[in-house]
N, C-alpha and C positions, 0 to 999 in steps of 0.2 A: 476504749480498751487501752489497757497503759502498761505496757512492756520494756525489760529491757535488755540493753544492746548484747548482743551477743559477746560472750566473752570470749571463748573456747574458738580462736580465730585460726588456730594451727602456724599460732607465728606469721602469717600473712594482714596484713590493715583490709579491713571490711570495704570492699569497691561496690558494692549496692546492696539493695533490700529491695524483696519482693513482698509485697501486698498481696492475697486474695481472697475475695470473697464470693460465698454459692450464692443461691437466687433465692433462699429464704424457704424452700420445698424439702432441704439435704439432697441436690441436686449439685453435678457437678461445680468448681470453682473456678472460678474466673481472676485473671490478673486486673487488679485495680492499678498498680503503679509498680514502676521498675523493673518488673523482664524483659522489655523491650529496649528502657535505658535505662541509665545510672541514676538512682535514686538514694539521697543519704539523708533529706531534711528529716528531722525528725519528730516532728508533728503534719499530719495529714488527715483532713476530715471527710469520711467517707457520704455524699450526699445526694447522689442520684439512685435510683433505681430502688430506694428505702421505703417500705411501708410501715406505720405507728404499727406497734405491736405484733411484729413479727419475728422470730427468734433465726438469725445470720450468724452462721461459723465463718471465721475468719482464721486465716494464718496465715506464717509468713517462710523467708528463709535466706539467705547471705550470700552474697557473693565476694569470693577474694581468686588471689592468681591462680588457686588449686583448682577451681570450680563452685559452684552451687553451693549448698550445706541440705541437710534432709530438711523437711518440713517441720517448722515448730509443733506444737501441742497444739491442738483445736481449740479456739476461743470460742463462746457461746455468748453474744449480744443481742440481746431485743431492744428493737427501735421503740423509740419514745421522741414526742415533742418536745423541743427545747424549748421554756417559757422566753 
C-alpha cells in the first residue's frame, strides 16, 4: 500500500502516524505501529500475522499538538508471496 503524507496538518508538523490493521475476517483493527510512540519513518512492511491470499483493511491516521486526526479511507490488501 502506497500513501501519502497528510497534508491538511492544521498548521501544526505531523508528530506521528498510526498504522492499523484487522485480522483478515473484517474484525476489529489492531495498532501495528505508532499509538504507543512516535512513529514518522516512512516506509514500514507489515509481516507477521499474514496469510497468502487473504484480503486485510488497513488504515491510518496523524498525530500533531492539536490531537489525533480521524481515520483515513479503508485500504483493501490481499497478501500475496513475494518471489
Amino acid at each position: 500500500m502506497v500513501w501519502d503524507a497528510v497534508t491538511d496538518d492544521g498548521s501544526s508538523e505531523i508528530l506521528s502516524y498510526s498504522l492499523e490493521v484487522d485480522d483478515g475476517t473484517g474484525g476489529d483493527f489492531t495498532s501495528v505501529i505508532g499509538e504507543q510512540s512516535t512513529y514518522l519513518l516512512q516506509e514500514y512492511t507489515v509481516t507477521s500475522n499474514i496469510s497468502k491470499g487473504v484480503l486485510y483493511r488497513f488504515r491510518y491516521k496523524a498525530l500533531n499538538v492539536i490531537g489525533w486526526s480521524a481515520y483515513s479511507p479503508i485500504a483493501y490488501i490481499r497478501a500475496a508471496t513475494i518471489p
